[in-house]
N, C-alpha and C positions, 0 to 999 in steps of 0.2 A: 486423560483430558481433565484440565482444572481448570475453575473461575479462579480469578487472580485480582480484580476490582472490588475494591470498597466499597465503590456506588455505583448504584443503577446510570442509567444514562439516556436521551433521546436516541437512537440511532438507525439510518437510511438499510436496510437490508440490502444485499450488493444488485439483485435486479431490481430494488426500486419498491416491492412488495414480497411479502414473504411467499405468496402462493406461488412466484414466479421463478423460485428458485428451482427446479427442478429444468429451468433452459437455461441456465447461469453456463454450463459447459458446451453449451452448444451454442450459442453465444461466442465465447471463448475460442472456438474450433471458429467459425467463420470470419468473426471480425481481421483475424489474423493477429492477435493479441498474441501468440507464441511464438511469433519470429522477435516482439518486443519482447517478452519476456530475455530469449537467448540470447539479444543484444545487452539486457541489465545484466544477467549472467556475465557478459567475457566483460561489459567494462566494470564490476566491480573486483576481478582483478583477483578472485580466492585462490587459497593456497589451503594448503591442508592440514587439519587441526583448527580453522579457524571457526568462530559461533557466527551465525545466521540467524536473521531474527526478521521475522515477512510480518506487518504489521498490517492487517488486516486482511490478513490471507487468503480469506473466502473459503472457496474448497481446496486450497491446496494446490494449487496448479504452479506455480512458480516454486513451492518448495519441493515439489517434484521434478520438475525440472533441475534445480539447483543441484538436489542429492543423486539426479542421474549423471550430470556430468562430473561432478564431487562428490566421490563416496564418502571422504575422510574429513567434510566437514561439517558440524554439529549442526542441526537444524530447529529451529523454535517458528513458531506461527501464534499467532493472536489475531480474534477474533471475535465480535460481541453477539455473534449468532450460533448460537449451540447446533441447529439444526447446519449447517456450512462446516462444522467443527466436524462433527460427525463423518459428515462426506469424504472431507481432506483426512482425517485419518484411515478411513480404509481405502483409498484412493492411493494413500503412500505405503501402506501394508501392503497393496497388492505390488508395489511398485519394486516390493524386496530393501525399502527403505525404514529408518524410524525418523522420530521428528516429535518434540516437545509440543501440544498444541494445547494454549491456554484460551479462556474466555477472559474479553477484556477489553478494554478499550485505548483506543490512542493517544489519549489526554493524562493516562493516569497507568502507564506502563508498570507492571510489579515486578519489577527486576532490580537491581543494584547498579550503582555507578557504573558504569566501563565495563557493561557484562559483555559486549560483542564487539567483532572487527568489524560488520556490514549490518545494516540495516535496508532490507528493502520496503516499498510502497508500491503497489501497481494499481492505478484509478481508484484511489480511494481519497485521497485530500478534498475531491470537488463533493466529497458527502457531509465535509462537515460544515457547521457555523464556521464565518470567518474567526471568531476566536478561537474558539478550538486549534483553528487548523494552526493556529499559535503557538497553542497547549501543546499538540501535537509533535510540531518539533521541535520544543523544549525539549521534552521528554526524550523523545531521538537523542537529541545529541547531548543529556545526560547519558542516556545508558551507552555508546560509544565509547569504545577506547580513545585514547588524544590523537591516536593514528586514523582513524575509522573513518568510515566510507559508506554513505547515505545516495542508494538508488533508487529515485523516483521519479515514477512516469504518471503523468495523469493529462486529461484532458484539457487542449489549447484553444482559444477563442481568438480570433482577431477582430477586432471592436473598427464594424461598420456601422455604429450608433441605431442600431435595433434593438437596446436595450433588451440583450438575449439575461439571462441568468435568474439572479437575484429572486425569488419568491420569501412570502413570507409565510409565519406557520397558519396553516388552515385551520378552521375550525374543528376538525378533527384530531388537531395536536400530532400531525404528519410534520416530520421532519423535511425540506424538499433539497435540493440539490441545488448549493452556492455555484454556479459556473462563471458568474461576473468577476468573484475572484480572481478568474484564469485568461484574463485577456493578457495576449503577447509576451511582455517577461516578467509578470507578476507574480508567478509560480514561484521564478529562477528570482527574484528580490525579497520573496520573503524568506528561502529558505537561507540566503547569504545573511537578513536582518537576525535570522536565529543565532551566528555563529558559527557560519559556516562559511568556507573558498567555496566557489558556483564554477564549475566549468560551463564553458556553453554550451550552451541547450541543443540535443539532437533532436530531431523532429522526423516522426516517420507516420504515413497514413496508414488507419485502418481502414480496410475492405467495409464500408454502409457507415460507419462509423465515425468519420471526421478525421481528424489530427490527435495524434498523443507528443508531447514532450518528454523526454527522458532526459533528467535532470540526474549529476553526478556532485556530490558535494561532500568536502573534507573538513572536519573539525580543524577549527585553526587556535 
C-alpha cells in the first residue's frame, strides 16, 4: 500500500465519520449495493489483460468483486483513508486475489496518461465539493486509454423543491455531502461536460437507501 498525493485534502470518510466505518460492510450487505456493483461489472465490458482502477474504493468491495469474475485482469484501488485501505487489502488477500491499493485522492490521480481501459466510481462523487467533482473527472479521463470506459454509480435526487443537499462547511471544518449536485441528469451532464459519450443512465433502487444511477461513459 502507498500514498501517492502531493497534498493533503479535506475528505467525507465513506460512512460519513471515521468511528462509523467498522458498519461500512454491513451497510454494503443490506442496502443491496452488490447486485449494483455486478451490474458496473458486465457493462463495463472487461476482457483480459485489461488495468482497472476503483477510485475511491473504500474497503475493496467492487475490486473484489471485479477480480472474482476476472481473474486476468489487473487491479488498482485508490483511496484517502488508510484505515479502508487496510481493510480492502486483506479482504482481497483472503479473496485469493491481488490488487494495487494506493492512498490518494480523486482530484489529483498519480498515475500516467492512458494507464487504464476502465475506471470505476461506486457512491463517491456526492462526497465531494462541486469542484472537485470536476477535478475529479478531469483526471479520469486523463488516465484512460482513448478507448476507455468510466463506470459510475452514485446517488440520484429528483428535485421536489425541498431544497435537499447542499450544506456548507461547519464550524468544525467537516467536509458534508453535495447531493444537490445530483438532481435528475446532472450527474450524466457533467460527466459528458468532462469529455465524455454518456450513455443513459440506469437507475436501480437500494433496499433503505433511495435511487443509485449507473452512469457508463466513453472517452470521445
Amino acid at each position: 500500500m502507498a500514498e501517492t498525493s502531493s497534498q493533503e485534502r479535506d475528505y467525507l470518510p465513506g460512512m460519513g465519520k471515521h468511528y462509523l466505518m467498522p458498519l461500512y460492510d454491513v451497510m454494503h450487505s443490506v442496502s443491496g449495493l452488490a447486485r449494483v456493483h455486478d451490474q458496473m461489472i458486465t457493462l463495463a465490458g472487461l476482457r483480459d489483460g485489461q488495468r482497472v482502477l476503483d477510485v475511491g474504493c473504500g474497503t475493496g468491495n467492487l475490486l473484489r468483486a471485479t477480480g472474482k469474475r476476472h481473474r486476468d485482469v489487473e487491479l488498482t484501488g485508490v483511496d484517502p483513508d488508510l484505515k479502508m485501505l487496510a481493510r480492502a487489502e486483506r479482504k482481497i488477500r483472503r479473496a485469493g486475489l491481488t490488487a494495487q491499493l494506493d492512498r490518494g485522492f480523486a482530484q489529483e490521480l498519480a498515475f500516467p496518461d492512458g494507464s487504464f481501459d476502465v475506471v470505476f466510481s461506486s457512491l463517491m462523487l456526492h462526497h465531494l465539493e462541486t469542484s472537485a467533482k470536476d477535478e475529479m473527472l478531469a483526471e479520469v479521463r486523463r488516465v484512460l486509454r482513448p478507448d476507455g470506459v468510466l463506470v459510475l454509480a452514485d446517488a440520484v435526487l429528483h428535485d421536489h423543491g425541498h431544497g435537499h443537499g447542499r450544506r456548507k462547511r461547519g464550524a468544525s471544518g467537516d467536509l458534508h455531502i453535495h447531493l444537490r449536485d445530483n438532481v435528475g441528469d446532472a450527474v450524466a451532464k457533467r460527466i459528458a461536460a468532462a469529455g465524455f459519450t454518456v450513455e443513459p443512465t440506469r437507475a436501480r433502487k437500494l433496499r433503505m437507501f433511495g435511487e443509485v444511477g449507473i452512469e457508463v461513459a466513453r472517452v470521445h
